[in-house]
KESETI-473434 format. One record per residue (C-alpha): x, y, z. Coordinates in steps of 0.1 Angstrom, whole numbers, plus 2048, in hexadecimal, padded with zeros to 3 digits. Layout:
<fidos>
XYZ;...
</fidos>
This chain:
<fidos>
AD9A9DD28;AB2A96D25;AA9A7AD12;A99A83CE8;A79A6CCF2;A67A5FD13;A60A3AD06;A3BA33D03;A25A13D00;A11A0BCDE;9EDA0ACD7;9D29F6CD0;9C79D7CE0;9E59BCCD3;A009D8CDF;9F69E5CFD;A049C8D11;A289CAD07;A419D3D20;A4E9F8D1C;A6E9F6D17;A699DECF9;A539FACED;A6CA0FCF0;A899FECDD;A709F6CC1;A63A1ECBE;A8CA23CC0;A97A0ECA5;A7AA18C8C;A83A3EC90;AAAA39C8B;AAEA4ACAF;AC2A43CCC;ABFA44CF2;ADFA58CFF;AE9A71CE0;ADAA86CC6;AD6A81CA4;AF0A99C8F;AD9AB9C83;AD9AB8C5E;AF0ADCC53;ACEAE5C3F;AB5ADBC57;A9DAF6C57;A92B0EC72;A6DB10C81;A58B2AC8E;A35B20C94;A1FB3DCA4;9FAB33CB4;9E3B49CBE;9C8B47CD6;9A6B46CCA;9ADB5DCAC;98FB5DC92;98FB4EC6F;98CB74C5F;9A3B84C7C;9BEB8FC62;9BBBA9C44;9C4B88C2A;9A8B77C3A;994B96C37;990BA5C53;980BC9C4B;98EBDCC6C;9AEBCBC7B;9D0BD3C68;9E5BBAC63;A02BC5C50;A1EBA8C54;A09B8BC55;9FAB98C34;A1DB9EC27;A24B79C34;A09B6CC20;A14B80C04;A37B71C07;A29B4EC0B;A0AB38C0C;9E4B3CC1D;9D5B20C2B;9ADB24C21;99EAFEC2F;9B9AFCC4F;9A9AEEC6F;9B3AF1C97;99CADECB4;97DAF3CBE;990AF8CE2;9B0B04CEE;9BEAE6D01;9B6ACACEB;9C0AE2CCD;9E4AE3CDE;9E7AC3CE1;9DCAB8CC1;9FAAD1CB5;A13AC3CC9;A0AA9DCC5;9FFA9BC9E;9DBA8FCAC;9BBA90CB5;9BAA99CD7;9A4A7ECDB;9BDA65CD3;9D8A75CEB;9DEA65D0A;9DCA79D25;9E5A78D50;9CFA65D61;9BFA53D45;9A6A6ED42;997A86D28;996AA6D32;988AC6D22;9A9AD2D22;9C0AB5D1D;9DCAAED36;9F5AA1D1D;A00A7DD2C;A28A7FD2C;A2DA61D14;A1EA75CFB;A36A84CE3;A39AA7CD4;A48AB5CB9;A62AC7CCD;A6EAA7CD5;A6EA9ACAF;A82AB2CA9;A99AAFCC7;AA6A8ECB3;AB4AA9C97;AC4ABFCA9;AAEAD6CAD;AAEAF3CC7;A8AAF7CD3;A76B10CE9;A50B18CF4;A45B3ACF8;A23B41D08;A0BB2ED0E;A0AB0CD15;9EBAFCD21;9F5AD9D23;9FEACDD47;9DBADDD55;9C7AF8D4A;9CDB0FD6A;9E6B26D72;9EDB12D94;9EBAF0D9F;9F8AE2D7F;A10AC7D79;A32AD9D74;A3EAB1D69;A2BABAD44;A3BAE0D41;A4CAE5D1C;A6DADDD2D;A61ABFD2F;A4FAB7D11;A6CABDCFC;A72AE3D01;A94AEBD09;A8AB12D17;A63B1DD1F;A5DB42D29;A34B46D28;A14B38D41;A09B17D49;9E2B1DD38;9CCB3BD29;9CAB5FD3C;9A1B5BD46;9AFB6BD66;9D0B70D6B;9F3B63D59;A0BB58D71;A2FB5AD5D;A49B3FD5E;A6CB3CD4D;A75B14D4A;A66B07D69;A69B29D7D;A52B41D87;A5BB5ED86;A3EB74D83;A1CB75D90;9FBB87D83;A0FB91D62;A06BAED4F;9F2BA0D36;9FABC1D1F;A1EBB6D1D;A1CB97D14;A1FB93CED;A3BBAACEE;A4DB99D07;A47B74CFA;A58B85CDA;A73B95CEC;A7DB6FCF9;A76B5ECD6;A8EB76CC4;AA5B72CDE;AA5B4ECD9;AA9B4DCB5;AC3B67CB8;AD8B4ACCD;AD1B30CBB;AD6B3AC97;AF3B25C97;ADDB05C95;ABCAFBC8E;AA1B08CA6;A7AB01CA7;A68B24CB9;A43B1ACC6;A35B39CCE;A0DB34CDB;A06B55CE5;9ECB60D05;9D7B73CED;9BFB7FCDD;9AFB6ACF5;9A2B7CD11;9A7B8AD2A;9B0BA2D0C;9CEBBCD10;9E3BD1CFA;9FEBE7CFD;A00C0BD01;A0DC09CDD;9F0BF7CD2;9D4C00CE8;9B5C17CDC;9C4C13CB6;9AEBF8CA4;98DC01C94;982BE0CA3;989BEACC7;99FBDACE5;99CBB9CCE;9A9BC9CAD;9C6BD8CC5;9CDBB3CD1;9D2BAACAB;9E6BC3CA2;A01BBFCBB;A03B9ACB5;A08BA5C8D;A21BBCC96;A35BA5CAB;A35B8AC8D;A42BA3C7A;A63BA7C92;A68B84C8F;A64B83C6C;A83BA3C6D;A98B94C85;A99B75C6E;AA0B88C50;ABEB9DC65;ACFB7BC6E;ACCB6FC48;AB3B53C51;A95B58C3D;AA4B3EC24;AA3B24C3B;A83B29C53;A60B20C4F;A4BB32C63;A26B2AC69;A09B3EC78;9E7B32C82;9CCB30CA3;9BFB17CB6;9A2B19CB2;97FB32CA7;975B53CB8;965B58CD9;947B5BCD3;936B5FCF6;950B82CF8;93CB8FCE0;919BA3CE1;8FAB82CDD;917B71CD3;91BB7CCAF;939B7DC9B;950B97CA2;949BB5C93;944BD7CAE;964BE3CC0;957BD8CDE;955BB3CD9;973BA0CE8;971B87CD6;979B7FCAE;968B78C8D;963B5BC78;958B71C57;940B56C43;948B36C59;92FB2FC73;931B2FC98;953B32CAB;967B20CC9;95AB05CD5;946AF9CB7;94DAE0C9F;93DAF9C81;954B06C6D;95BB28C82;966B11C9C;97FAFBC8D;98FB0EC6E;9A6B29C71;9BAB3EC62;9DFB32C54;9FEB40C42;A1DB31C3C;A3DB44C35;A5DB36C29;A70B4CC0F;A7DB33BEF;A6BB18BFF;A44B21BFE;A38B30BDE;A2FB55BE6;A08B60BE0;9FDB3EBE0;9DFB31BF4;9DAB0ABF8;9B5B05C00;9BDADCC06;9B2AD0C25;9D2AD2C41;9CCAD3C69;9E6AD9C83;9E8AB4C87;9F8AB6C66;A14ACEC78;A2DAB3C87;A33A9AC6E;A37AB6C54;A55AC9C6D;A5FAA4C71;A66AA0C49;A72ABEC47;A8DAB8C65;A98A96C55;A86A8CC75;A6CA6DC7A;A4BA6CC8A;A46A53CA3;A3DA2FC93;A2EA21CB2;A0EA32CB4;9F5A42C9E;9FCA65C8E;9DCA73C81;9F3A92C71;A02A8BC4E;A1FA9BC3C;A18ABAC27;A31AC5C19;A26ABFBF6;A0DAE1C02;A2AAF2C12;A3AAF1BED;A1CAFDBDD;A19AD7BCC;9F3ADABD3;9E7ABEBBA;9FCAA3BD1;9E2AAABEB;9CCA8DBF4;9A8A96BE7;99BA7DC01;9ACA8CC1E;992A8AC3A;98DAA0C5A;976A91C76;96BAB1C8F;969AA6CB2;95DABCCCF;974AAACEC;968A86CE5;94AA8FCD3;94DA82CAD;932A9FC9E;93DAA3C79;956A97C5C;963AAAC3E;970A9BC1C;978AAEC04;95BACABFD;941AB7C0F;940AB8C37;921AA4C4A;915AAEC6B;90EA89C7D;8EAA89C8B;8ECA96CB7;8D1AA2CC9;8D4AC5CD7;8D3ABCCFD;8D7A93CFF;8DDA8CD22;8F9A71D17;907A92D05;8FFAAFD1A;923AB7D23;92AAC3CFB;907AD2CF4;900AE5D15;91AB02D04;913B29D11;934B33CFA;91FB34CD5;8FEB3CCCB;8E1B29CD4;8D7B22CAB;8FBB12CA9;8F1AF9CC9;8D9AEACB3;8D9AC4CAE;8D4AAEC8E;8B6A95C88;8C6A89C67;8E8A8CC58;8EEAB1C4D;903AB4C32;915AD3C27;924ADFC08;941AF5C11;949AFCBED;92BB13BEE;91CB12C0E;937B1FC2A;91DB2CC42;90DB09C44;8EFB0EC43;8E0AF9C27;8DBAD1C2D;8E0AC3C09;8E0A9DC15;8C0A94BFE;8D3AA1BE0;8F1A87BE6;8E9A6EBFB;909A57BEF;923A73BFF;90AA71C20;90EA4BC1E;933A51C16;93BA69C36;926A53C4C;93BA36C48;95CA4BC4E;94CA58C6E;946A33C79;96AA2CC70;977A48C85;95FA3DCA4;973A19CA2;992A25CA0;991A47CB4;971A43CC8;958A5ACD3;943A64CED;930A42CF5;94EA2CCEC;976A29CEF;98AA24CC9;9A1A0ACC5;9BDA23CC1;9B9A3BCDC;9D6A3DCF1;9D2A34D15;9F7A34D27;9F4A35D4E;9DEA11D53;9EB9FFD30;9D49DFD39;9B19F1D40;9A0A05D25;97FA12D32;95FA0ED1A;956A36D1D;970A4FD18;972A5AD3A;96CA7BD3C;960A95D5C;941A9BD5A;934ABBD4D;93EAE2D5E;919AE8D61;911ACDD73;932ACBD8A;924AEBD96;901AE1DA0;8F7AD9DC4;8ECAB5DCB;8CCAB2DDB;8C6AAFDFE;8C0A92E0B;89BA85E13;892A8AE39;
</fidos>
């Protein structure tokens, strides 16, 4: 029987020296778990569905208000349960997965090869919430895409599949569908150059599946489905129906394949007892879309961010926040919309408390417990809850509260080139900062307005937060005390070692003098 946990080293310069196994008693022992059985399931624990999009915008759904893509369960959803208004992803795919699955900032996250990667390639003494919840009882399974042992649909390391990551089935593709989606069930392929059409149905067809067989116990579904990022494709169902094009048809499929699992769930009598959760990983796509604006014509393949600004792989607003709803019938107030600051970080130790399960104590979770929002107990949240947007290791802004501050970067720095040479958003939003930039979000979404004269205590304020976060998290020109480093425990490098730049792997050194 596979083990709940691999057993990891601490972090920080006074633990990183102590032997593993000690490590992995103490991490044992402070979570109440054991090395050779589970942990009894509580009879009440509830079920989880948690259902990811790729690169879905902010205003992608009717709630959200979209004007031209129908969305008719996952308004009903939010109808039934709770929108999430201020809820932010990662501005990319990878480290937007892995900040899901760990509770962190990807930065933070160790990964193979002490390394950080664009896309990270989550280190196996990492721990995910799949295996949290393995210590319950828990029946878990991964459907889609995964994008966490390599970001490629060959040549990746099979080692850091789902199955083992805490997943006990995964039917879906190693990384996103830019050119083809090779198809594997566990660690078997079993289909090459997929129809990408297919695909959302079929990823539904296995999740229902699942739950169907495992309705005797308590199950966690992670469904991270291939679209709407493209290569787009729809069904013959789907296809040619959406005012807003091929995109709009994408959209609709997905919303109508939430909506089965929302029936089948209701047909087994488990709506009572299952909290499901729907967001994206990050903003729209912009560079799919005609010069790059938001989308809007039916022939833009990418989405829309309605009044945010910018998209995927930006640290504005379109970038990082994206649309939420959580359903849980009895459980979540119905109508309700929490605009408190939550992240997907904030996903595992809330499935944690809500399993009877505990988070890991030997390492740094950036995530908290929400619950208190799940229950519509809004005035519980923490008014100084803070949100630090990195682009990979690039600390650029911080949000408290209403106010956000964009840190001072220079468009093209050459020590910075790597996150500001960027062909995926428009060239106004690859603009740098001479001065703190501070941004009401209250009443200025767009961000357009710098109000730092008029409050130069909150620009103080957010400063010193961002310094506090470059200590202990890092940033580009320095390593944090708390990221995690697990293959050489003894050497930390003084850079986060990163490769250097796409745009610059690809240019041809110079020939050599005669």
């Amino acid at each position: 029987m596979r083990r709940a946990f691999r057993r990891t080293g601490l972090i920080g310069p006074a633990t990183q020296k102590l032997p593993l196994l000690i490590v992995a008693a103490t991490w044992f022992h402070l979570a109440g778990g054991s090395s050779s059985t589970w942990a009894e399931s509580p009879k009440d624990a509830p079920n989880f569905v948690l259902i990811y999009t790729d690169d879905q915008g902010y205003q992608d759904v009717g709630c959200f208000g979209s004007p031209d893509i129908r969305t008719p369960r996952l308004d009903a959803m939010a109808e039934a349960g709770m929108k999430f208004t201020s809820f932010y992803a990662q501005p990319v795919c990878g480290p937007s997965r892995a900040s899901l699955m760990t509770g962190c900032y990807p930065m933070r996250v160790a990964e193979r090869g002490n390394t950080k990667q664009v896309h990270p390639i989550l280190h196996e003494n990492e721990i995910t919430i799949a295996e949290i919840l393995k210590t319950r009882g828990y029946a878990t399974a991964c459907f889609g895409k995964w994008d966490l042992a390599k970001h490629a649909q060959e040549g990746f390391f099979l080692d850091l599949f789902p199955t083992r990551q805490g997943f006990d089935e995964f039917y879906g593709t190693p990384t996103s569908n830019d050119r083809v989606v090779n198809l594997y069930r566990n660690e078997q392929l079993i289909e090459k150059s997929s129809n990408m059409a297919t695909l959302t149905r079929r990823y539904t067809d296995e999740a229902i599946e699942f739950i169907r067989k495992s309705q005797n116990e308590p199950f966690f579904v992670y469904m991270p489905h291939t679209m709407p990022h493209t290569r787009l494709a729809a069904s013959a169902e789907f296809k040619g129906k959406s005012k807003r094009g091929l995109y709009g048809d994408v959209i609709e499929e997905i919303d109508f394949n939430v909506g089965r699992i929302l029936d089948v769930l209701d047909e087994l009598g488990l709506t009572d007892n299952t909290y499901v959760f729907y967001t994206s990983d990050n903003g729209p796509w912009l560079i799919k879309n005609r010069n790059h604006a938001d989308g809007h014509l039916p022939g833009d393949h990418g989405g829309s961010a309605g009044p945010l600004r910018s998209g995927k792989t930006s640290t504005f607003e379109g970038g990082v926040r994206v649309p939420a709803i959580l359903w849980g019938p009895g459980r979540v107030p119905a109508g309700t919309t929490c605009e408190s600051i939550a992240t997907t970080m904030d996903i595992l130790p809330t499935l944690a408390a809500l399993a009877g399960a505990d988070v890991p104590a030997d390492r740094v979770i950036d995530g908290e417990d929400i619950t208190h929002l799940f229950q519509g107990r809004f005035e519980e949240a923490d008014p100084d809850k803070t949100y630090f947007y990195y682009l990979h290791v690039h600390l650029q802004a911080v949000r408290q509260g209403r106010w956000k501050l964009h840190l001072p970067r220079k468009p093209e720095a050459s020590e910075t080139s790597q996150f500001h040479h960027n062909p995926h958003i428009a060239p106004a939003d690859k603009a740098g900062f001479d001065s703190p930039f501070l941004v009401d979000l209250h009443e200025d979404l767009s961000e357009t307005e710098n109000v730092a004269a008029e409050h130069p205590q909150v620009v103080e304020h957010l400063l010193e937060l961002a310094e506090s976060m470059r200590a202990d998290l890092g940033d580009y020109d320095r390593v944090g005390e708390n990221m995690r480093f697990f293959d050489l425990a003894d050497v930390r490098p003084a850079k986060p070692p990163v490769p250097p730049p796409r745009h610059l792997r690809r240019q041809k050194a110079p020939r050599a003098e005669k």
